[in-house]
Steps between C-alpha positions, in 0.01 A plus 500: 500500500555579851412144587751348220799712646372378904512159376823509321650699839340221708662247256836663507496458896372169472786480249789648785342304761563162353876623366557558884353135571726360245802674604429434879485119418861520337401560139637819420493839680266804468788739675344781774259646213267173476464503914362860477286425219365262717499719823309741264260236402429401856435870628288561215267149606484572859356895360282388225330187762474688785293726291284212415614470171582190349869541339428287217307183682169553280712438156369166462181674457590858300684334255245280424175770470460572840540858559583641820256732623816760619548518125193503368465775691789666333369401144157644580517722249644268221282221570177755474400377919124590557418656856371198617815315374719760670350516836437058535881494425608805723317283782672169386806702515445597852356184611848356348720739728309479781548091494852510402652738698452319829606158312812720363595594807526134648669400200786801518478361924568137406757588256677718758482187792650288229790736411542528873576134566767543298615841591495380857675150431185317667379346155522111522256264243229532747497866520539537141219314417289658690574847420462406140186351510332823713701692142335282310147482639545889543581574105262263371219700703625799328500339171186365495329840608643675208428166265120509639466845445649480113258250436194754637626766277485272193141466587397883487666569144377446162705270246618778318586706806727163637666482128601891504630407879743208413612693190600812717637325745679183324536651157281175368140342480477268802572108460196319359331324721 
C-alpha cells in the first residue's frame, strides 16, 4: 500500500510539475501554490538522491515485476524472505547505495552548475548544452544503478514471492510478459 500512495504522491508532483510547464509556456497559470509544489518536489529529489536513492528512476522496472531490493526489504515479512534471501538483498542494497551515492552527488553537482548559468546570466546555447548533457550523463548513471540492481533482486525471489511484491506494492499482478 505504501508503494501505491508513493507512486500516486510521485504522480501528483509529476502532475504539478507539468501544470507549472504549461503555465510557464503561456497556457494557463498554476498561481504561487504550483511553484512551491514544485520547490517541494525539488528539495525532496536533491534529499532522497543524495541518499542514493533513486526517486522513482527504477519504475520502468517495479512496475513491471522487478522489485526493489529497499522494499523487499520492507516486505520481508509478507513475502516470507529466507535468511539467505534477506542477507543477498541487504548486500545488493548496500552495494546499490554505495554506487549511487557518489553518482547522486554529481548529478545534484551538475544540476546545480546548470541552474547557475542561469542564475548568474552566463547561460548561452553552448553552455547550456553542455551542462545538460553532464545532467544527463549524471542521472542516467543513477538510473541505471538502481535499474541493474532491480533486475538482481528479481533474480533472488521465488515467483510467488515477486507476485505478493507487485500486488503490495501496485495493488495488481504484474504485466504478462
Amino acid at each position: 500500500m505504501r508503494g501505491v500512495i508513493f507512486g500516486a504522491g510521485v504522480a501528483v508532483v509529476l502532475a504539478a510539475a507539468a501544470a507549472i510547464a504549461w503555465a510557464q509556456h503561456g497556457h494557463g497559470s498554476v498561481g504561487a501554490d504550483g511553484h512551491q509544489v514544485a520547490e517541494a518536489c525539488a528539495t525532496e529529489f536533491e534529499k532522497v538522491v543524495g541518499e542514493g536513492r533513486g526517486f522513482g528512476l527504477a519504475f520502468a522496472a517495479d512496475q513491471n515485476g522487478y522489485p526493489g531490493p529497499m522494499h523487499v526489504l520492507e516486505l520481508r515479512d509478507r513475502l516470507k524472505l529466507t535468511a539467505d534471501q534477506a542477507a543477498k538483498v541487504q548486500e545488493l542494497l548496500h552495494a546499490m547505495f554505495a554506487e549511487s551515492r557518489p553518482k547522486g552527488a554529481r548529478l545534484l553537482e551538475a544540476e546545480a552548475k546548470l541552474r547557475r548559468l542561469f542564475a548568474e546570466r552566463t547561460a548561452d546555447e553552448a553552455a547550456v548544452r553542455a551542462a545538460l548533457g553532464e545532467v544527463e550523463r549524471a542521472r542516467s548513471e543513477v538510473r541505471l544503478a538502481h535499474l541493474l540492481t532491480h533486475l538482481k533482486t528479481r533474480d533472488l525471489l521465488t515467483e510467488d514471492q515477486r507476485r505478493i511484491y507487485h500486488e503490495a506494492r501496485w495493488g495488481a499482478l504484474p504485466p504478462a510478459p
